[in-house]
ZALUM-575725 format. One record per atom (N, C-alpha, C): y, z, x; atom name; residue in one letter. Coordinates in steps of 0.1 Angstrom, whole numbers, plus 2048, in hexadecimal, padded with zeros to 3 digits. Each point is the difference from the previous one (the first is absolute). Layout:
N
SITE    py    pz    px   atomo   residuo
SITE     Y     Z     X      CA         A
...
END
This chain:
234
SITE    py    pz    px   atomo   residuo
SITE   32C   69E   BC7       N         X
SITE   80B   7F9   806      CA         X
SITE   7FC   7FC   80F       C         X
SITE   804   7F7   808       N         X
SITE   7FD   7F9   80B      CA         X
SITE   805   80A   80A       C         X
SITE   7FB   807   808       N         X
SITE   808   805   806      CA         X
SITE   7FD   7FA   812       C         X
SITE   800   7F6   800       N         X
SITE   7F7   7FB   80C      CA         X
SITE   80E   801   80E       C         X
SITE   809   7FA   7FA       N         X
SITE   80C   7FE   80C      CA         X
SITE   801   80F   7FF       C         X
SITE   805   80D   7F7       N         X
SITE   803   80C   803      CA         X
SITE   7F4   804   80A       C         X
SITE   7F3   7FA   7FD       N         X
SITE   7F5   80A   80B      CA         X
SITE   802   7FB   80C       C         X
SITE   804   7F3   805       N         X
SITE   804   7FB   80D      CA         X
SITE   809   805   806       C         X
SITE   80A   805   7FB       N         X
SITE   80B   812   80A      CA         X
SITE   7FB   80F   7FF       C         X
SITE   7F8   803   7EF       N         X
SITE   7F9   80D   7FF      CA         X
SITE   7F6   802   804       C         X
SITE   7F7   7F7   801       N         X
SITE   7F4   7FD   803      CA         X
SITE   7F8   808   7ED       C         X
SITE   7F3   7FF   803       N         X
SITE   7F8   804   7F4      CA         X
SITE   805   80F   7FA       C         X
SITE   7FF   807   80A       N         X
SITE   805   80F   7FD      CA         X
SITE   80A   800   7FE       C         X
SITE   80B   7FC   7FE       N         X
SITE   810   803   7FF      CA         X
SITE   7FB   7FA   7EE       C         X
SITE   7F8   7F4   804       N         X
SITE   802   7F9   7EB      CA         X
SITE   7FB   80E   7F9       C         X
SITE   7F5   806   808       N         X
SITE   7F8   806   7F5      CA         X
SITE   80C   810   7FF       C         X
SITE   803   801   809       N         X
SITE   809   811   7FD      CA         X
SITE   80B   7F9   7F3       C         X
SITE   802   7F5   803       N         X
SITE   80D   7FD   7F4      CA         X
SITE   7FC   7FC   7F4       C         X
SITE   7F1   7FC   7FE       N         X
SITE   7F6   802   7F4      CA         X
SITE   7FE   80D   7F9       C         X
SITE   7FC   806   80B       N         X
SITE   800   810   7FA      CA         X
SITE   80C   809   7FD       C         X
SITE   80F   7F7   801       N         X
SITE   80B   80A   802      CA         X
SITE   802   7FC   7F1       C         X
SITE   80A   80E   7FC       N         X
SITE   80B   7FC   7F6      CA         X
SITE   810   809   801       C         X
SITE   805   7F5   800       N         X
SITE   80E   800   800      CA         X
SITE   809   802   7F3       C         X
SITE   806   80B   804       N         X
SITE   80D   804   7F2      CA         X
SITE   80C   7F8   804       C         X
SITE   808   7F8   7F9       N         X
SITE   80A   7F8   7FD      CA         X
SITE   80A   803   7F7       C         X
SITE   808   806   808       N         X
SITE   807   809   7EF      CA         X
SITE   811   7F9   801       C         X
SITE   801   7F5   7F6       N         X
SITE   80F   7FB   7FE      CA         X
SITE   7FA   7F1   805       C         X
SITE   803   7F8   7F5       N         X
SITE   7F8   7F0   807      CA         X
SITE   810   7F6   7F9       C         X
SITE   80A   806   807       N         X
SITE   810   7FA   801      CA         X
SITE   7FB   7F2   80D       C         X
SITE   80C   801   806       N         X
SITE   802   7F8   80B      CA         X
SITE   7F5   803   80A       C         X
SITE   7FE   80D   802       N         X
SITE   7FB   808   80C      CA         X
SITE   7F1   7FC   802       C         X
SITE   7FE   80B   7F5       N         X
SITE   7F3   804   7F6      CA         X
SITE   7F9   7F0   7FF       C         X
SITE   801   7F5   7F8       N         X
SITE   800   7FC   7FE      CA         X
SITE   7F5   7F3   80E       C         X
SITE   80C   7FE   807       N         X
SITE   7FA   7FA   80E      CA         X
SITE   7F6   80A   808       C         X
SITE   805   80E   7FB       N         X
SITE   7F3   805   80A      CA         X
SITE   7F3   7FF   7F7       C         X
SITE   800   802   7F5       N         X
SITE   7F6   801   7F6      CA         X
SITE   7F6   7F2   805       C         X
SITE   807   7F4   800       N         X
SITE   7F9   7F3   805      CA         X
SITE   7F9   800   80B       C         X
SITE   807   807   808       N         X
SITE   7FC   7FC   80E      CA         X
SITE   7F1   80B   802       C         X
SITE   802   80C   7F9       N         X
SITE   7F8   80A   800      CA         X
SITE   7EE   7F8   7FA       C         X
SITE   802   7F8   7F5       N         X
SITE   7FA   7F8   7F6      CA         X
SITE   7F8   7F2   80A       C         X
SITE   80A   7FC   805       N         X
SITE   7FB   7F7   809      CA         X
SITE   7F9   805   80C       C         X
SITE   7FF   808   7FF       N         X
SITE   7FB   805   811      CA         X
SITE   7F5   806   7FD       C         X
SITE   7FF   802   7F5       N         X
SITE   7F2   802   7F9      CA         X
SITE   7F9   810   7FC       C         X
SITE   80A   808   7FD       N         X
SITE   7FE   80B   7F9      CA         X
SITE   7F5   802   7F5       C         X
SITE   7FA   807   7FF       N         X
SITE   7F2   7FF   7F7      CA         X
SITE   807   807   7F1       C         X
SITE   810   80A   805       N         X
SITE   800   804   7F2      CA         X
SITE   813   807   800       C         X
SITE   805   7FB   7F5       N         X
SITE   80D   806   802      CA         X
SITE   805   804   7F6       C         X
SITE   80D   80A   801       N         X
SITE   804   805   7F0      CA         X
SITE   80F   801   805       C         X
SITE   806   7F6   7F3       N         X
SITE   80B   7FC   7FF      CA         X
SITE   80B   809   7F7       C         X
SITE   80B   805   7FE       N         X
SITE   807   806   7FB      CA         X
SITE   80E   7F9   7FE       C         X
SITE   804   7FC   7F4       N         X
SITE   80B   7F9   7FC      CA         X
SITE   802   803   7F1       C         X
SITE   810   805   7FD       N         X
SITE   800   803   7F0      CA         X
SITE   808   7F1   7FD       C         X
SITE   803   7F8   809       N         X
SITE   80C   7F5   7FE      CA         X
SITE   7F9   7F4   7FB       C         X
SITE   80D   7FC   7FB       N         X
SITE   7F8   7ED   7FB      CA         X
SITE   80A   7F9   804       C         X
SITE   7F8   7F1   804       N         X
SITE   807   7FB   80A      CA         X
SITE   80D   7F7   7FA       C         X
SITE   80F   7FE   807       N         X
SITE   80B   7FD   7FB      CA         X
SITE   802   7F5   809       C         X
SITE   80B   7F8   7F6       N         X
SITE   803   7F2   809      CA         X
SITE   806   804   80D       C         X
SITE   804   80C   805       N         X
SITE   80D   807   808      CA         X
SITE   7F1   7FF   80C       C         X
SITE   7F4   7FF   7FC       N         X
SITE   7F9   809   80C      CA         X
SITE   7FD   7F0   808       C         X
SITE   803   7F4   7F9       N         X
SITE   7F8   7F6   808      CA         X
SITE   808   7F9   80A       C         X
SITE   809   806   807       N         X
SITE   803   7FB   80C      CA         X
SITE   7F9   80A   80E       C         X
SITE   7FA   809   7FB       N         X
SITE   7F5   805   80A      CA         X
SITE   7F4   806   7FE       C         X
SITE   7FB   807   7F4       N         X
SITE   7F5   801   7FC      CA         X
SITE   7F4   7F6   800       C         X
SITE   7F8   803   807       N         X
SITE   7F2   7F7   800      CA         X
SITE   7F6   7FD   7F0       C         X
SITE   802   808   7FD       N         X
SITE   7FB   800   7F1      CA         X
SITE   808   7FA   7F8       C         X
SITE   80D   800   800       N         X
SITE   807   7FB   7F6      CA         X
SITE   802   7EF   7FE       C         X
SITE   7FC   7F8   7F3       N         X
SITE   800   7F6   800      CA         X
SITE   809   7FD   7F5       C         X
SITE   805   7F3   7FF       N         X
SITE   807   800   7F2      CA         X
SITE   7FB   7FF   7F1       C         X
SITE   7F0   800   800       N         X
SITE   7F9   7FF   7F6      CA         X
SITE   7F5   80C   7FF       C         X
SITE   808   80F   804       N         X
SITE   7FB   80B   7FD      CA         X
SITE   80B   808   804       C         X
SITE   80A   7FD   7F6       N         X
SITE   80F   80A   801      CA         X
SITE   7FC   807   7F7       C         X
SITE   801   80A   7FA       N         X
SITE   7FB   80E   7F7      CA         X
SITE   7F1   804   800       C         X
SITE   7F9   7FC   80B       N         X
SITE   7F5   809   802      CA         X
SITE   7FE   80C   807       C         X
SITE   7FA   807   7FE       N         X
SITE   7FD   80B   80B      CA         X
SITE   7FB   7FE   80F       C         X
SITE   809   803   805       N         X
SITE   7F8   7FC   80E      CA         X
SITE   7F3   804   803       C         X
SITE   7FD   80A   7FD       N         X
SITE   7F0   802   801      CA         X
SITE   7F4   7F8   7FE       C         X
SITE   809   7FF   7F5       N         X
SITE   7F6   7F0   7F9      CA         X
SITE   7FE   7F8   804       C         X
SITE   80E   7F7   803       N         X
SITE   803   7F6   80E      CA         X
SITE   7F7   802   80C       C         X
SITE   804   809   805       N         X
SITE   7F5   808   80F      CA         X
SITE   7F2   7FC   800       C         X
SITE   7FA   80A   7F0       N         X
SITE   7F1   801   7FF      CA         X
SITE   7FD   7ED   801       C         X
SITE   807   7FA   7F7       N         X
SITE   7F7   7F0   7FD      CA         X
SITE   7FF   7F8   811       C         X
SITE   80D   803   803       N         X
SITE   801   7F8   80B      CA         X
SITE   7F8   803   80B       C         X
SITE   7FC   80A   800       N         X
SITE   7F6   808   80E      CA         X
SITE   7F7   800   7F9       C         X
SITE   7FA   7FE   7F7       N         X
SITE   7F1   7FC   7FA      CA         X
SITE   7FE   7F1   805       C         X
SITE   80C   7F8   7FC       N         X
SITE   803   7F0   805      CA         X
SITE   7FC   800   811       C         X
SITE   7FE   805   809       N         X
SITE   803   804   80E      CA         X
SITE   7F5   803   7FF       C         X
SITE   7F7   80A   7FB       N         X
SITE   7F7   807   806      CA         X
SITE   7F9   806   7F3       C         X
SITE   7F7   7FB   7FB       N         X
SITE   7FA   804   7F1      CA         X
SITE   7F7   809   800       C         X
SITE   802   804   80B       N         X
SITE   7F3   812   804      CA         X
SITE   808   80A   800       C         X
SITE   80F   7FE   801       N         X
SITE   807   80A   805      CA         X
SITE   7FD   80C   7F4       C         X
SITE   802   80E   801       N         X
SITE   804   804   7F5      CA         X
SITE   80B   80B   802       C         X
SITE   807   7FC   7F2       N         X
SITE   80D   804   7FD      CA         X
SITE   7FD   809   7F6       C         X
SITE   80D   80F   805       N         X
SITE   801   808   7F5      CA         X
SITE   80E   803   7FF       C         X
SITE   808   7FC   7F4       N         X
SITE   80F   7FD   800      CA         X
SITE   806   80B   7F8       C         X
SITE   807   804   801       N         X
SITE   80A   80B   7F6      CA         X
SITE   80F   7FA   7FE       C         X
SITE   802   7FE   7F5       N         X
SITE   80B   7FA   7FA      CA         X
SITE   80D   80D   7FC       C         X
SITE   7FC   80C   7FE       N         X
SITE   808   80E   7FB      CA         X
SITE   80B   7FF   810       C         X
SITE   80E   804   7FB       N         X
SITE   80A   803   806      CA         X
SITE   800   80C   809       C         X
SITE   7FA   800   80E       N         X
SITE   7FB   80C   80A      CA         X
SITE   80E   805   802       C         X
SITE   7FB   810   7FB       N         X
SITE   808   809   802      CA         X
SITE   7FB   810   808       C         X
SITE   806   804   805       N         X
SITE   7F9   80D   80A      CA         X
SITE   7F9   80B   7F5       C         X
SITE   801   7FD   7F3       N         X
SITE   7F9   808   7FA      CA         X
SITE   7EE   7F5   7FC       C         X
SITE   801   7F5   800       N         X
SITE   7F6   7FE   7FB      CA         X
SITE   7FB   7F3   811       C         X
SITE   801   805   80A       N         X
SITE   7FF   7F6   80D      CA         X
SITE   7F1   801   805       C         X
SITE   7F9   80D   802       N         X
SITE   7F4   802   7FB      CA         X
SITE   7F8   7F6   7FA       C         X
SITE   802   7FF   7F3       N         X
SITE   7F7   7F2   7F9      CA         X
SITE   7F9   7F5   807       C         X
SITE   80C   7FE   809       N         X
SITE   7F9   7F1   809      CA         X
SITE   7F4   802   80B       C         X
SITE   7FD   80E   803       N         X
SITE   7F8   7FC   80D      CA         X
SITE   7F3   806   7FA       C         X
SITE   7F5   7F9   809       N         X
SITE   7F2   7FF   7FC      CA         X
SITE   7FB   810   7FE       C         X
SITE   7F5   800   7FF       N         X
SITE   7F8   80D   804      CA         X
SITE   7FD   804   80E       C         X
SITE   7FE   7F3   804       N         X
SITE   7FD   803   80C      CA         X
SITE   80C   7FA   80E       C         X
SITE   800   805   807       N         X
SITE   806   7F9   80A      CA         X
SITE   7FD   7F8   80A       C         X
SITE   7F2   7FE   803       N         X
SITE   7F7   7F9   809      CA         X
SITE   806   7F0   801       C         X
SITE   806   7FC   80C       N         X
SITE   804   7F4   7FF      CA         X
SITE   80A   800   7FD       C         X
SITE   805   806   7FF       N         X
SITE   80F   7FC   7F2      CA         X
SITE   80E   800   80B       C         X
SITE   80A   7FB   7FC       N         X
SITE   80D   7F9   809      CA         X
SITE   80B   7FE   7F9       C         X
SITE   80B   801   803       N         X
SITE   80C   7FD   7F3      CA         X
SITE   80C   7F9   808       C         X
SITE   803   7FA   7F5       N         X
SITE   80D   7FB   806      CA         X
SITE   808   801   7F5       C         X
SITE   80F   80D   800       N         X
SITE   807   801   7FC      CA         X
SITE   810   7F4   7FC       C         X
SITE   800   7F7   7F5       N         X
SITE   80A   7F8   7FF      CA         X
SITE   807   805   7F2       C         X
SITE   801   80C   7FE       N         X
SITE   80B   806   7F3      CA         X
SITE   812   7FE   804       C         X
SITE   806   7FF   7F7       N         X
SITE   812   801   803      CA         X
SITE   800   80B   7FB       C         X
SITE   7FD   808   7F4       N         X
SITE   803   80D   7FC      CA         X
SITE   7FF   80B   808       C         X
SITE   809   809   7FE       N         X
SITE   800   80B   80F      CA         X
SITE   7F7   809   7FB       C         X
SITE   7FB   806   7F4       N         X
SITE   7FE   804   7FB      CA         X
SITE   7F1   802   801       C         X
SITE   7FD   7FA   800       N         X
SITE   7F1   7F8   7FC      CA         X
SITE   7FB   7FC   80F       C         X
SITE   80B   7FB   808       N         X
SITE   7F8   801   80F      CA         X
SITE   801   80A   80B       C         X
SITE   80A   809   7FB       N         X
SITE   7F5   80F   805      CA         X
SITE   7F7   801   7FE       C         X
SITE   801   801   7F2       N         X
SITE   7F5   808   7FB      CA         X
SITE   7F2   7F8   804       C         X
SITE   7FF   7F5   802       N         X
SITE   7F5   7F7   807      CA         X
SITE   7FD   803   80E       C         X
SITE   80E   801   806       N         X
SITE   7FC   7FC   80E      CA         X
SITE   7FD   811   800       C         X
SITE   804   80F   7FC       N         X
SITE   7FE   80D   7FF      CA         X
SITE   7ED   803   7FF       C         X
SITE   7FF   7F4   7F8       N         X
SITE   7F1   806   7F9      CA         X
SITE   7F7   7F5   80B       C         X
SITE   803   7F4   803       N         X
SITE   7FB   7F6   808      CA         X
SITE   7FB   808   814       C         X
SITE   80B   809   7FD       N         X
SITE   803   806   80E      CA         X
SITE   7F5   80D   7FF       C         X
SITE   801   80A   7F3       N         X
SITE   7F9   80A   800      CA         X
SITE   7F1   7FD   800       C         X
SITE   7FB   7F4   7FA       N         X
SITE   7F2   7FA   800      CA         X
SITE   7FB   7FD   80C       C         X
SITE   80A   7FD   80B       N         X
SITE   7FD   7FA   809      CA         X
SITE   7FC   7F3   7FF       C         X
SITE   802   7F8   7FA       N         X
SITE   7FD   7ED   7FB      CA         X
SITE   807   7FD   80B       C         X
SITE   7FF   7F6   804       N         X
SITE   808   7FA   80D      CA         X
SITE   802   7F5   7FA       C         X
SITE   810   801   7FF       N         X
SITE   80C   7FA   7F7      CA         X
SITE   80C   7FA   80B       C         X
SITE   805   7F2   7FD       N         X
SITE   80E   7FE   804      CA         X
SITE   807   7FE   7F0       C         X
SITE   80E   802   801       N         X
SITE   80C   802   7FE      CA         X
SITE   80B   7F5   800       C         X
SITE   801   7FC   7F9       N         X
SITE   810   7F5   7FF      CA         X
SITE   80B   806   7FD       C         X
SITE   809   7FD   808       N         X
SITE   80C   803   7FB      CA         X
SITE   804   7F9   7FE       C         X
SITE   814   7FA   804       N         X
SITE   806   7F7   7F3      CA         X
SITE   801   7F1   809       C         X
SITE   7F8   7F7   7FA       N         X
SITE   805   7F1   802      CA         X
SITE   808   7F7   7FC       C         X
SITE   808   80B   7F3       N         X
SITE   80F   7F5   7FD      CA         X
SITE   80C   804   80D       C         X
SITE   808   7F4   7FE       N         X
SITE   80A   802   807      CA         X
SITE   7FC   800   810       C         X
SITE   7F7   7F5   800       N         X
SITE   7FB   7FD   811      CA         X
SITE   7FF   7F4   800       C         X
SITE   803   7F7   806       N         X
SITE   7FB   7F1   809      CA         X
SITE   7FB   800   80A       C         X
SITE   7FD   808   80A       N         X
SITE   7FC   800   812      CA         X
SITE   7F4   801   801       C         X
SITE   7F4   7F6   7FE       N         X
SITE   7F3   80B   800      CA         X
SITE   7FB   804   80E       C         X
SITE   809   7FF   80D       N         X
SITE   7FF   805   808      CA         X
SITE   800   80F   802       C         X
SITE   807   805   7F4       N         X
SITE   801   80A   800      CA         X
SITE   7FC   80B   7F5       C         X
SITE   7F3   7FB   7FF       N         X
SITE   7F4   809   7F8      CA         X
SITE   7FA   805   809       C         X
SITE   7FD   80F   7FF       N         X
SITE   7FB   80B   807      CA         X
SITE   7F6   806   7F9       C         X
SITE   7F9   807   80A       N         X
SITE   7F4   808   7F9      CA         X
SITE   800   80C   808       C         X
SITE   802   80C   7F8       N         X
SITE   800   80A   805      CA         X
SITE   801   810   7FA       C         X
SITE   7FD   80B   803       N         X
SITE   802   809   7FA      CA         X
SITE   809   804   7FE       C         X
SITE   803   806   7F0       N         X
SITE   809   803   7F6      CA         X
SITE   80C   808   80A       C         X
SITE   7F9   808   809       N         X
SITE   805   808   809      CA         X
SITE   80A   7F9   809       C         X
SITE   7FA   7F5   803       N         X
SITE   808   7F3   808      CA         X
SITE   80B   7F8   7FF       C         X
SITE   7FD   7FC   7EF       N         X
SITE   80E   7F9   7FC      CA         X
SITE   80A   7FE   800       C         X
SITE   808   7F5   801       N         X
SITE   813   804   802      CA         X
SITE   801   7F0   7F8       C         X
SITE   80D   804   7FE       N         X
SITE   80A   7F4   7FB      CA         X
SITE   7F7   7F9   7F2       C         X
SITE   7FA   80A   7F9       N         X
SITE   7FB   7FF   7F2      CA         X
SITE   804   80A   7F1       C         X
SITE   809   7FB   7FB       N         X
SITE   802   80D   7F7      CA         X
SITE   7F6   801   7F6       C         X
SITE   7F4   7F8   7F8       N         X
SITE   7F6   807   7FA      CA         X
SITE   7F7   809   80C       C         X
SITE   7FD   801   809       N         X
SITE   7FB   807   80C      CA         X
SITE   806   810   804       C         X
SITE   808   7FE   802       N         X
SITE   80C   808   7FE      CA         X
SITE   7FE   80C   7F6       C         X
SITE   7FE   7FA   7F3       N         X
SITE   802   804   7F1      CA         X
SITE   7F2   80A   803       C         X
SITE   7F6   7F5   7FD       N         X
SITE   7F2   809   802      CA         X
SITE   7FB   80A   80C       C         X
SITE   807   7FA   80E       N         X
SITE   7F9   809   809      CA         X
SITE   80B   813   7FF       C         X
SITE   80D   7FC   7F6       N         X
SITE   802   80E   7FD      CA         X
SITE   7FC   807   7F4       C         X
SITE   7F5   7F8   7F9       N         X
SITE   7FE   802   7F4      CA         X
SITE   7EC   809   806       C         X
SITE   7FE   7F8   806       N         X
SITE   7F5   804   804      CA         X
SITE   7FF   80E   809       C         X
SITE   809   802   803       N         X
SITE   804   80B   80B      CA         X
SITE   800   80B   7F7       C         X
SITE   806   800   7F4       N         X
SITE   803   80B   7F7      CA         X
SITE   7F0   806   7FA       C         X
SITE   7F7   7F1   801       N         X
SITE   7F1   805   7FF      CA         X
SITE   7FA   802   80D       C         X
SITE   803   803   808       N         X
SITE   7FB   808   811      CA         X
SITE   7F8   7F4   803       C         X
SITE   803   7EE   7FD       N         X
SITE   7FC   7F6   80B      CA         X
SITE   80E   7FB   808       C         X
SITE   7FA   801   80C       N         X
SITE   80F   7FD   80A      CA         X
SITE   7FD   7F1   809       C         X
SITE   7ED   7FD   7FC       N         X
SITE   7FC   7F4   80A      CA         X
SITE   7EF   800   7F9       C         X
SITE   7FB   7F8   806       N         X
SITE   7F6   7FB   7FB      CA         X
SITE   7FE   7F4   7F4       C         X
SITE   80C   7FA   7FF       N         X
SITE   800   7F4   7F5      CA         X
SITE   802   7F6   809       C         X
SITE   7FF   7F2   7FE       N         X
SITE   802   7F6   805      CA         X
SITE   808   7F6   7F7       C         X
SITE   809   7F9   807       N         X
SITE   809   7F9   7F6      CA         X
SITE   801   7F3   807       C         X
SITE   803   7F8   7FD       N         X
SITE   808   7F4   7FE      CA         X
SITE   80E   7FE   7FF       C         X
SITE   806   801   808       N         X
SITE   812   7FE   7FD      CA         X
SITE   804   7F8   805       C         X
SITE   80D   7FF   7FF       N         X
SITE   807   7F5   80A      CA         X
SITE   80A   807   803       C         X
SITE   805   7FD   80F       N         X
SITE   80C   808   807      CA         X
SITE   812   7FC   7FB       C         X
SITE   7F7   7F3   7F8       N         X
SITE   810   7F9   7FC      CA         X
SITE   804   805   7F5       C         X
SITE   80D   7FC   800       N         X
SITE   80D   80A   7F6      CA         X
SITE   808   7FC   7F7       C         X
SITE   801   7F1   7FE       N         X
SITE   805   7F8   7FC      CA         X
SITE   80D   800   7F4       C         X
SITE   7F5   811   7F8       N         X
SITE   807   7FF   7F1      CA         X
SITE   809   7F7   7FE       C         X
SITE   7FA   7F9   7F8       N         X
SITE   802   7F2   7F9      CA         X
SITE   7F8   805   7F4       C         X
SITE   80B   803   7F3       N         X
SITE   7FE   7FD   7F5      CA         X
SITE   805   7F8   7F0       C         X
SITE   7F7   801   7FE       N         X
SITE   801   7F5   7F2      CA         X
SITE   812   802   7F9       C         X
SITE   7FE   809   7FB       N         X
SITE   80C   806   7F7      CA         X
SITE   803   80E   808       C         X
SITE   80F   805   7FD       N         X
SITE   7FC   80C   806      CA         X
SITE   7FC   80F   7F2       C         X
SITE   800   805   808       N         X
SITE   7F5   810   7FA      CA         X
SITE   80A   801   7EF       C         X
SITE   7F8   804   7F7       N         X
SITE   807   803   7F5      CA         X
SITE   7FA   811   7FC       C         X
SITE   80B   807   7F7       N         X
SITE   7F9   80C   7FF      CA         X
SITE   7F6   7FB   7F3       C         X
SITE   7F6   80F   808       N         X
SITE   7F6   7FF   7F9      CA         X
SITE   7F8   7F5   7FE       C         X
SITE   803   7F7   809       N         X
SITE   7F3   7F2   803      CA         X
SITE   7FD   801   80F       C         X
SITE   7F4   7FC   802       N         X
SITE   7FA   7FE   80D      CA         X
SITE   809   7F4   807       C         X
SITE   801   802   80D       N         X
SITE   807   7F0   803      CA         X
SITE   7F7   7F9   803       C         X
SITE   803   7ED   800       N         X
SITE   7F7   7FA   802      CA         X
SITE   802   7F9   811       C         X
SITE   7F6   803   805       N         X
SITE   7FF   7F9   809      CA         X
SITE   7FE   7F2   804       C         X
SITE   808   7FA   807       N         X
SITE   7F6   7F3   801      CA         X
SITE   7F7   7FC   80B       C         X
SITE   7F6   7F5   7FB       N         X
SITE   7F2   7FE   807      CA         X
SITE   800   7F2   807       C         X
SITE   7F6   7FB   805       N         X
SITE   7FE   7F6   800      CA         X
SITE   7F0   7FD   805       C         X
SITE   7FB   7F1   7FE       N         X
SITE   7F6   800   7FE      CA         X
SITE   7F5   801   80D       C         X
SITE   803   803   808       N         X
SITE   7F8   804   80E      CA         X
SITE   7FD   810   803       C         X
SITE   80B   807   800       N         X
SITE   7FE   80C   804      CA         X
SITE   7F7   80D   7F8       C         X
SITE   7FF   7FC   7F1       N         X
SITE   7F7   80E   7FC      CA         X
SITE   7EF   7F6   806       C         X
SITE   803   7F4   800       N         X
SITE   7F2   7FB   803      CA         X
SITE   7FC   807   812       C         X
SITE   80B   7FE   805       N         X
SITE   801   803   80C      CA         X
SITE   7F4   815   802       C         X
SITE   809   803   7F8       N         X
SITE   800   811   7FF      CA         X
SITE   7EF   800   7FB       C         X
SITE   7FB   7FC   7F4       N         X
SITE   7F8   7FB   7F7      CA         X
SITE   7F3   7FC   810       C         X
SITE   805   7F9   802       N         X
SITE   7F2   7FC   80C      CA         X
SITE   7FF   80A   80A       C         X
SITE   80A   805   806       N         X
SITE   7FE   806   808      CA         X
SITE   7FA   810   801       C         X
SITE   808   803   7F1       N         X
SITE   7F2   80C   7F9      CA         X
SITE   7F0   7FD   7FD       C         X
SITE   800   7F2   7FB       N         X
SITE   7F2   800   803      CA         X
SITE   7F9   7FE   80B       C         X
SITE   808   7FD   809       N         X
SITE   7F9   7FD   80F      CA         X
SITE   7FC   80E   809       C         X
SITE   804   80B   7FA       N         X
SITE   7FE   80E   802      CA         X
SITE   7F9   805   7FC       C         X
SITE   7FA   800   7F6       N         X
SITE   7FB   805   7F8      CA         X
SITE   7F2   7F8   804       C         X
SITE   7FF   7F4   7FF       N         X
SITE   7F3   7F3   805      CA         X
SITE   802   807   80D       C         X
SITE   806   805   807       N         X
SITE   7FC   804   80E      CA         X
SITE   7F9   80A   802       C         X
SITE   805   807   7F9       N         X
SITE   7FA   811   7F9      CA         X
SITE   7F5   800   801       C         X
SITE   7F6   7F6   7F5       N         X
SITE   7F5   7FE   7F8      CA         X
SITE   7F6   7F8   80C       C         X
SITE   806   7F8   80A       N         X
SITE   7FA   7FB   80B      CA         X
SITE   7FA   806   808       C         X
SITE   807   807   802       N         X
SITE   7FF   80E   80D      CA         X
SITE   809   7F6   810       C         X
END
């Protein structure tokens, strides 16, 4: 892949550390999804993707992957072809299985040399248990929290979990995390705004649905990658 205008701000050594990196991408939704590209384009030598979802007509007012002529695919799949389309060296190692804190393990290499993550899961569940094991490995990881129910992109933040305010998935996790003796050392993505604005309201026993719109997970989505590409730069 051309990486000639990237080496004109990294210079040669910034291309080659991002040749040699690989980046974990776990949840390739709204978030996931834009960061996964940007990570792809900037010329990662090697990434591993994690999505049990297939893509729905609901996702294409802001998902980057989602087209109207690949509605019941797996996103992974989607991901893998389109970043081979981008960059035909890359190499991709995808896991399609539904990450759960018993089986979260599976996804990371043998080794950790190089390695970087960027956390884009909704399930609470499963992103403990990521960001618990991501933190114990020492991977140097950012964190998304919630990008529905925002319009301001003024008011996307980057900061430690410890930091946070005016985010209720943030909130959720940094007391969830606490019960596993992390109180700081994660980095997130949030936004300060509050908006709650939702779709329908909450029904028992269903999740509520938030509503989105098509800027801000892309918003959240780049700016995780731009952390992470900073990480790997030095």
């Amino acid at each position: 892949m051309d990486q000639s205008r990237t080496e004109i701000l990294i210079g040669a050594d910034g291309v080659d550390k991002l040749r040699k990196a690989t980046v974990m991408i776990i949840g390739l939704g709204g978030v996931g999804g834009h960061a996964a590209e940007a990570i792809v384009r900037a010329g990662a030598g090697q990434i591993i993707i994690a999505d049990y979802d297939t893509i729905a007509p609901s996702n294409l007012n802001r998902q980057i992957l989602t087209l109207s002529s690949n509605i019941g695919i797996k996103k992974t799949e989607t991901a893998s072809e389109r970043f081979r389309e981008i960059n035909p060296e890359i190499k991709i190692t995808s896991f399609t299985e539904r990450l759960t804190p018993e089986n979260i393990g599976m996804i990371f290499p043998e080794t950790a040399d190089n390695l970087y993550a960027i956390d884009a899961i909704d399930e609470i569940d499963a992103k403990i248990a990521l960001i618990t094991e991501l933190h114990r490995r020492g991977i140097p990881f950012v964190s998304s929290m919630g990008a529905g129910s925002r319009l301001n992109p003024s008011l996307v933040k980057i900061a430690d979990i410890s930091k946070t305010e005016h985010c209720p998935l943030a909130r959720v996790i940094r007391k969830k995390l606490r019960l596993a003796g992390i109180e700081k050392g994660v980095r997130c993505v949030y936004s300060t705004e509050n908006l709650n604005r939702f779709a329908e309201p909450e029904t028992e026993g269903e999740r509520r649905k938030q509503g989105s719109i098509s800027f801000m997970p892309g918003i959240f989505g780049l700016t995780a990658a731009g952390v992470i590409i900073n990480d790997i730069i030095g």
